[in-house]
N, C-alpha and C positions, 0 to 999 in steps of 0.2 A: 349767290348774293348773301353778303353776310349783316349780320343785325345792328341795328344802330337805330334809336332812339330818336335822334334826332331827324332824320331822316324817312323814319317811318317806316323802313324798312323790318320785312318779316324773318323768322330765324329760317326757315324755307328754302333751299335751293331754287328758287324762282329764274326764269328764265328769260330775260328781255328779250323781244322779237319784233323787228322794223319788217313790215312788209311794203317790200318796193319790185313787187313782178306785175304792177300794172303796164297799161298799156299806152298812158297817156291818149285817149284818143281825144278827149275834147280841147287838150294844148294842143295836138297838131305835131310834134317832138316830145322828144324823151325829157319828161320836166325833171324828172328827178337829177339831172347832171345840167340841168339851170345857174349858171354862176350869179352865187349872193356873195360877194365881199370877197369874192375872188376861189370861191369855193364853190361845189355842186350842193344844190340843195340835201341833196340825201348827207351827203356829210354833215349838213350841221343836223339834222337829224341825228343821225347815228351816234353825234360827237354831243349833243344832251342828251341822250339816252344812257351814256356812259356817266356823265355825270352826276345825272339823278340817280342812278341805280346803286354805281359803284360798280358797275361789269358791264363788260363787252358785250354789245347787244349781238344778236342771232341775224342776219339780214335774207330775207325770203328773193329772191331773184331770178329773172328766167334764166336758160341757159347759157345764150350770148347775148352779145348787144352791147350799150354803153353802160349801162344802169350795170351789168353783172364784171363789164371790165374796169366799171370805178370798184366793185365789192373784192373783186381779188386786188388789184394795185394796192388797196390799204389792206389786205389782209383784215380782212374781219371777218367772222367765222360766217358762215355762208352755207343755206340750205336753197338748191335748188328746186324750182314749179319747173317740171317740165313741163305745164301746159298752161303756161299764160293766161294763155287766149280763157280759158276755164273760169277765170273770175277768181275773186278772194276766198271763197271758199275752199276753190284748190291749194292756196298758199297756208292760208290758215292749217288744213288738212297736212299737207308735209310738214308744215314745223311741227304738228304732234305728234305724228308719226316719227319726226327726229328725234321729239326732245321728251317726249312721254315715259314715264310716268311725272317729271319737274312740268311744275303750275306755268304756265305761260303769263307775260305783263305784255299786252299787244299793244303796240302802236303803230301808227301810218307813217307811213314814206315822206308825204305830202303833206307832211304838218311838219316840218321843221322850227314853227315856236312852241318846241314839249312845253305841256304847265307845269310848272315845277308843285304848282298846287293841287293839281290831281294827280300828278303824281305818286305825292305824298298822302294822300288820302285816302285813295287805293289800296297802298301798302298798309296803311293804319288799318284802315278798316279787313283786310286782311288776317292780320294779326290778330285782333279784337275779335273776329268772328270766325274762329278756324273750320264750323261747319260748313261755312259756304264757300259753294261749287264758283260762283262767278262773284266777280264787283265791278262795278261799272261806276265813273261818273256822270252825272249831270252838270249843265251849265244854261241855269233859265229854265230847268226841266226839261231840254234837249241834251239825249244819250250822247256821250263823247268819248273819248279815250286819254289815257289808255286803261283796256279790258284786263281783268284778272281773271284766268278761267284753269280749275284745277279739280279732279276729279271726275266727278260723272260729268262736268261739263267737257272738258277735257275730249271723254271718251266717246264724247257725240261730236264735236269738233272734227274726232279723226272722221267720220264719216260724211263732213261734206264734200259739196258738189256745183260747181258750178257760183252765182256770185251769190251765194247762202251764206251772207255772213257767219258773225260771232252771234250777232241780236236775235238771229233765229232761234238759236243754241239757247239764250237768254228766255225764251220767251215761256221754252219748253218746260224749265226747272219747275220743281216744285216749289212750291210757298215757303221761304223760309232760307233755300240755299242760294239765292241772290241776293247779294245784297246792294242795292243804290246809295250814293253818296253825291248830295248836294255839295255842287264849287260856286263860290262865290264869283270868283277871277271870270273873266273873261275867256271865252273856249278863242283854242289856235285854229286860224284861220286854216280854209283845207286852199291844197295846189291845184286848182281845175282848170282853168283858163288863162288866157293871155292877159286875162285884164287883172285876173288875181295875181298872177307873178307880178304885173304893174305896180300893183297895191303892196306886193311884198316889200319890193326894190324901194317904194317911197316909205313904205311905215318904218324901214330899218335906217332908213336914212343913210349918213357920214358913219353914224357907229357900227361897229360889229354886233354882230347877234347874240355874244355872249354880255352885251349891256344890258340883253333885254330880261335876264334873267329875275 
C-alpha cells in the first residue's frame, strides 16, 4: 500500500484483508454472493476495499463453496480457513500467518458499505502514531471496523482460536499501543439476516453502491 496524503494512507506495507469464511447461519444461505445491483455482495466489498486502499484486498475464504468460487472467478488473492466452522478467529489467524510480518487493515465480508471515513482515519491515525500495535474505530462509541493490527498485536492474532476475535487481541494490549479513533459518519450496516439484506436492497435503491461513497 503505497503513501498518499490524501487518503491517509501509511508509507507501510499494510495489508487489506476482507474476511468472508463465515457461515452465514442466521441468513439461512450463503449471504456473501447476495445479488446487490446485479453483483454478489462480497464484490462490492472487496471492489471498496480496493478503492480505499489503493490495493487488492487479501480475501479469507473456506475451501469450497460459493463464497470461495466467487474468490477464484475474480481472481483476487485468496487465503484459505480450512476450518470455518472455527469462527473468525480461525480466519483472522491464517491471514497472519499468510501475511505476517505486513500490518493487517481488517474488514468484514458482510459490510459491503466500507466507510470511506474510517477508513481514512484508521490509516491517519496509523501513520501519526507508529507505536501502536492496533487502531480501531468507533462510531457512537461502538467498536467498528476496519481493525488495524500490526506487531505484538499481530503476533497474538496468530494465535487464535475459535470466534476470539481481533477485540480480544484489543483488550490485551498495553496502555498506550491502542489506539481508538472517534467516526462521526454513520457505522456500515452488518449482513446478518433476511430482513438486513431487505434493508440493504431498499437503502441502495435505483443507484449503485458506488453512489453511496
Amino acid at each position: 500500500m503505497p503513501s498518499s496524503t490524501d487518503s491517509g494512507r501509511t508509507d507501510e506495507d499494510i495489508a487489506p484483508v476482507v474476511l468472508a469464511a463465515g457461515l452465514s447461519r442466521r441468513m439461512g444461505r450463503p449471504k456473501l454472493v447476495l445479488p446487490v445491483h446485479g453483483r454478489p455482495v462480497l464484490w462490492w466489498t472487496v471492489e471498496a476495499v480496493r478503492r480505499l486502499t489503493g490495493t487488492p484486498a487479501w480475501v479469507v475464504v473456506p475451501p469450497e463453496g460459493p463464497v470461495a468460487d466467487l474468490a477464484r472467478a475474480e481472481r483476487w488473492p485468496i487465503i484459505v480457513n480450512p476450518h470455518p466452522a472455527a469462527g473468525v478467529g480461525a480466519s483472522l489467524a491464517c491471514a497472519a500467518a499468510r501475511l505476517a510480518p505486513r500490518p493487517l487493515l481488517v474488514f468484514l465480508g458482510d459490510e459491503p458499505q466500507v466507510s470511506p471515513d474510517a477508513t481514512r482515519a484508521v490509516l491517519a491515525a496509523a501513520r501519526e502514531r507508529p507505536e501502536a500495535a492496533a487502531v480501531e474505530p468507533t462510531f457512537g462509541g461502538v467498536p467498528g471496523h476496519p481493525v488495524l493490527l500490526r506487531g505484538p498485536a499481530l503476533e497474538r492474532v496468530r494465535t487464535l482460536t475459535g470466534d476470539r476475535g481481533a477485540r480480544s487481541v484489543l483488550g490485551e494490549l498495553e496502555a498506550g499501543r491502542r489506539v481508538v479513533v472517534p467516526v462521526a459518519a454513520p457505522p456500515p450496516p452488518d449482513l446478518d439476516t433476511p430482513e438486513d439484506y431487505a434493508a440493504l436492497l431498499a437503502g441502495w435503491g435505483d443507484r449503485a453502491p458506488e453512489a453511496k461513497e
